[in-house]
C-alpha positions in Angstrom: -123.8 53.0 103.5 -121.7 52.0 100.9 -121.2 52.4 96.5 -123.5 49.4 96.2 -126.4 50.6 98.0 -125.9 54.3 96.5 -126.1 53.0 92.8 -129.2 50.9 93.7 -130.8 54.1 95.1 -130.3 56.1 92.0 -131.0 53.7 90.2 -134.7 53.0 91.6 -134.9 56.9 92.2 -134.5 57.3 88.5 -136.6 54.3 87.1 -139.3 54.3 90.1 -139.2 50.9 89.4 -137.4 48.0 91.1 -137.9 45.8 89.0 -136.6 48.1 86.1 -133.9 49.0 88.2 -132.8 45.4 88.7 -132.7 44.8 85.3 -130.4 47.8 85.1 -128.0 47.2 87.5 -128.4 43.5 86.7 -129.2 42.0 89.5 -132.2 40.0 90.8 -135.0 42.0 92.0 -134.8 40.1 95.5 -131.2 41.1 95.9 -132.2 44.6 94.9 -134.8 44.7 97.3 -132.4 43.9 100.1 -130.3 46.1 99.6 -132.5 49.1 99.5 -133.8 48.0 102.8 -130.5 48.2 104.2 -129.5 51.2 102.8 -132.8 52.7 104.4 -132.0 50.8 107.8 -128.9 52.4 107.6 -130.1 56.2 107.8 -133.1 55.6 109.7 -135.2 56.8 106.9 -138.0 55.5 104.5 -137.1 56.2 100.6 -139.5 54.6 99.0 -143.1 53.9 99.4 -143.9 50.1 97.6 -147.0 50.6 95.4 -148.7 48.0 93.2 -147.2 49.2 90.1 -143.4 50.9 90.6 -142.5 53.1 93.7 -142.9 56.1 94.9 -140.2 58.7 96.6 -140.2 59.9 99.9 -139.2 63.4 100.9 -136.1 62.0 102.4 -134.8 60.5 98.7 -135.3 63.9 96.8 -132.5 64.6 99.2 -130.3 62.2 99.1 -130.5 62.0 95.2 -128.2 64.9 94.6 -125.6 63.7 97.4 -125.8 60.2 96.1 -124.9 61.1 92.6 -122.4 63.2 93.3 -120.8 60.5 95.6 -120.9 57.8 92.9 -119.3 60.5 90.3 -115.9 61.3 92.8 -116.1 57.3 93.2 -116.1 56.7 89.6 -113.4 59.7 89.3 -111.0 58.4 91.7 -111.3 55.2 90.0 -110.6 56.1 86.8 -107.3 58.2 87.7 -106.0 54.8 89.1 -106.8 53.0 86.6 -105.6 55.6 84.1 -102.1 55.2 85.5 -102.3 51.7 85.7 -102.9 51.6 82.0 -99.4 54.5 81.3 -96.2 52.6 80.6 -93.7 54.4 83.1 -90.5 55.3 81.7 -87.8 57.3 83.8 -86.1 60.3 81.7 -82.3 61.8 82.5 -81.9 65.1 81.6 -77.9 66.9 81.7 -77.4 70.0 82.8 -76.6 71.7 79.6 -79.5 70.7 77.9 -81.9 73.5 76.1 -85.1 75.0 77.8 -86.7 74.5 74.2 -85.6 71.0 73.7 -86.4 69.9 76.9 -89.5 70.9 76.7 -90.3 69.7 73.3 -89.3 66.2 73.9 -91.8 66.2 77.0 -94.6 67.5 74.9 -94.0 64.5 72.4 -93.8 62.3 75.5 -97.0 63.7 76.9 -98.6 62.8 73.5 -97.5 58.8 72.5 -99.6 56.1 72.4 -100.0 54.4 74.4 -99.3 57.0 77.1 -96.2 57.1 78.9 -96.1 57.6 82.8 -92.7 59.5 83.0 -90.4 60.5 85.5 -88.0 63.1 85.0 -85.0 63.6 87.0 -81.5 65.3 86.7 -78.6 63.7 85.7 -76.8 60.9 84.9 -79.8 58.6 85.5 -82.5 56.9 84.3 -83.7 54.3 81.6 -82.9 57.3 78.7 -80.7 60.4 78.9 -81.5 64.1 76.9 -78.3 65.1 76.5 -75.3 66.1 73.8 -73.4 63.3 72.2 -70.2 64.9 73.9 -71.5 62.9 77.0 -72.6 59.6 75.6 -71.5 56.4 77.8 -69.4 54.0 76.2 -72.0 51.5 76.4 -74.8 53.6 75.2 -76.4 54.3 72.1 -77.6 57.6 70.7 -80.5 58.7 68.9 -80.1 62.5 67.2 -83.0 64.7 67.8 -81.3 68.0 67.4 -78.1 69.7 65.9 -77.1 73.3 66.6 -73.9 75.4 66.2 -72.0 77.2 69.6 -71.8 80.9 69.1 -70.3 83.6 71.5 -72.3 84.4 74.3 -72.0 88.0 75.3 -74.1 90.3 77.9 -76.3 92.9 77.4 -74.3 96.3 77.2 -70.9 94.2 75.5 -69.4 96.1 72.9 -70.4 93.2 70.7 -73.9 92.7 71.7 -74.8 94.1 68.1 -72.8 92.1 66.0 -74.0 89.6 63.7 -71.0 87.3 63.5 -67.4 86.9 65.3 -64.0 86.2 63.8 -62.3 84.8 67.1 -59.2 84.4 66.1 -59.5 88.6 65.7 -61.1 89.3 69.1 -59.3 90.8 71.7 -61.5 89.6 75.0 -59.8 89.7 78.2 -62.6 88.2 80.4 -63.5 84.4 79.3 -65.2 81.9 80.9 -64.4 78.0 80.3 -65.7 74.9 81.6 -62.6 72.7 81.6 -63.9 69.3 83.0 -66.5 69.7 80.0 -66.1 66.9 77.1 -66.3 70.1 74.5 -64.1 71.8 76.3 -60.7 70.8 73.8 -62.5 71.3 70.8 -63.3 74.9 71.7 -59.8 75.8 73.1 -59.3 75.1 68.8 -61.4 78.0 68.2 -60.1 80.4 70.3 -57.4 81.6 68.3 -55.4 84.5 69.4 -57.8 85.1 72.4 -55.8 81.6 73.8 -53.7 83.6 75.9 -56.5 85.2 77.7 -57.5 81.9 78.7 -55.3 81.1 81.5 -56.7 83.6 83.4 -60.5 82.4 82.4 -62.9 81.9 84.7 -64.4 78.4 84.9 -67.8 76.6 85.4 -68.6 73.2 86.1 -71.0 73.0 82.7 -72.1 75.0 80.1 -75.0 76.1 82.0 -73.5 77.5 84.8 -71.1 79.2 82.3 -74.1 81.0 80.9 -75.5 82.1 83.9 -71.9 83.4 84.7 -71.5 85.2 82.0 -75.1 86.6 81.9 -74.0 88.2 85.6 -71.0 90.3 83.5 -68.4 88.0 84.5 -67.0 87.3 80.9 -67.9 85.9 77.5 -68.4 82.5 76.6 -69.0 79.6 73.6 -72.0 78.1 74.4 -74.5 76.3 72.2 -77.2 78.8 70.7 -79.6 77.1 72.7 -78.5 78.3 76.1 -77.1 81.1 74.7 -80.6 82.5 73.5 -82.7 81.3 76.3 -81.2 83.7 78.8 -82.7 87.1 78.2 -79.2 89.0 79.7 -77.2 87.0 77.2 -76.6 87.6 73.5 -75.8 85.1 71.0 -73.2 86.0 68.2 -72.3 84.0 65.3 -69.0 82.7 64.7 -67.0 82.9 61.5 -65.3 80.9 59.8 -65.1 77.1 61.3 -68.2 76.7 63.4 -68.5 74.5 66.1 -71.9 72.2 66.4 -73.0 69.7 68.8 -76.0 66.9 68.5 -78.3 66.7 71.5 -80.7 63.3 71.9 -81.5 60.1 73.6 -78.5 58.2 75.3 -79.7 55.2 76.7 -78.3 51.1 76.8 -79.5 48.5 74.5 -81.0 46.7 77.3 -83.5 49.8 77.6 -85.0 49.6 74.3 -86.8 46.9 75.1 -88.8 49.0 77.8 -92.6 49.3 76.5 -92.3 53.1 77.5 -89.1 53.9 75.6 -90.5 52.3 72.5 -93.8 54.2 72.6 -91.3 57.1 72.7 -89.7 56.1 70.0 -92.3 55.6 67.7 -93.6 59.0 68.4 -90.3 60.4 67.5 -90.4 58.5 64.2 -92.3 61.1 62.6 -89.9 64.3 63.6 -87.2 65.6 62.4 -84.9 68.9 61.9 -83.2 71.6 64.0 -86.0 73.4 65.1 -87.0 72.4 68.6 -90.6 72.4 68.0 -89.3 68.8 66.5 -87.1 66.6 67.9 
């Protein structure tokens, strides 16, 4: 028993007609014929009873009408999911570490809706055919298209003496617990911003990115200039504005020339075309 012989059973079943049924399926009635027969030698059963005008249906068919359709409808499923994937252009997305939980995820949602549909891969890091990430870590050889800009602020936890305030003048703010993340490419311009807090600094803890530094300084170990982003997606952090010269950074799409002429990255692309702004609802 096979698909063939399950669509020629519905579809005499449901025409009570082979000759109907031939027509349907588009196929000679012969050939039709033939394969009912070994459909029935098959199971050992009669379906149909030949009459001078159509057929009729044995007891045997009423049953295996149900099981039959539902058969060909997972068939026709399983076939469509493949070729459904066939028909995605597949396009492999980086994403760094100190990336937003918000932009992240509102980049996928404009990936999940282009057209024609992209077939993506996402994977941590410095890989794949296009990076999320800030400017800060652009390659040398890649280009960069913004989707975001945002300012740092002062990350603080709960129960800080500042977790109240509205904006920060650093170069007033006597903090002796600071985290850093030296090996970061921001980490320079924000040692400019510290102010009189500098000495504090040689003591600082330190992170490998800005992440970890959040999560760090969510746990009570210190305070920290992160970008709002991070800052406000932890719950135990606090984000405080800073006065005076602010510090912003631009998060988007690194990626090599070579890439753009990837079918997936340009269906990207164009979806991005239409969006615009800070807000990461669009990118």
């Amino acid at each position: 028993m096979d698909i063939r012989q399950l669509k020629a059973f519905v579809a005499v079943f449901e025409e009570r007609s082979i000759t109907v049924a031939a027509q349907r399926l588009f196929v000679t009635q012969p050939t039709l014929s033939v394969t009912i027969r070994q459909l029935e030698e098959s199971l050992g059963v009669a379906l149909f009873q030949r009459l001078p005008r159509g057929v009729d249906v044995s007891d045997e068919a009423r049953l295996l009408y149900p099981q039959a359709r539902r058969l060909l409808a997972q068939a026709e499923s399983l076939a469509g999911m493949f070729r459904q994937k066939l028909s995605r252009l597949p396009l492999s997305l980086g994403v760094d570490a100190d990336v937003g939980r918000s932009q992240l995820e509102a980049l996928l949602a404009q990936a999940a809706s282009a057209e024609p549909g992209i077939l993506l891969e996402v994977r941590a890091g410095c890989v794949g055919d296009v990076r999320l990430a800030a400017e800060d870590e652009r390659c040398e050889d890649e280009l960069f298209r913004p989707l975001w800009e945002e300012d740092f602020a002062l990350a603080v936890p709960a129960g800080h003496a500042l977790e109240s305030a509205r904006e920060v003048d650093l170069a007033l703010l006597d903090e002796p617990n600071w985290i850093t993340c030296p090996a970061h490419s921001s980490h320079q311009r924000l040692l400019d911003l510290h102010g009189g807090a500098s000495p504090a600094l040689a003591v600082a803890a330190q992170a490998g990115n800005l992440r970890l530094a959040s999560h760090m300084a969510a746990a009570g170990m210190g305070v920290a200039l992160l970008p709002a982003s991070l800052a406000m997606e932890n719950p135990a952090l606090r984000a405080i504005s800073l006065k005076g010269g602010t510090l912003t950074r631009r998060v988007g799409l690194c990626y090599p020339a070579q890439s753009l002429e990837l079918p997936g990255l340009q269906a990207l692309m164009e979806r991005l075309d239409a969006y615009s702004g800070k807000g990461a609802d669009k990118p």
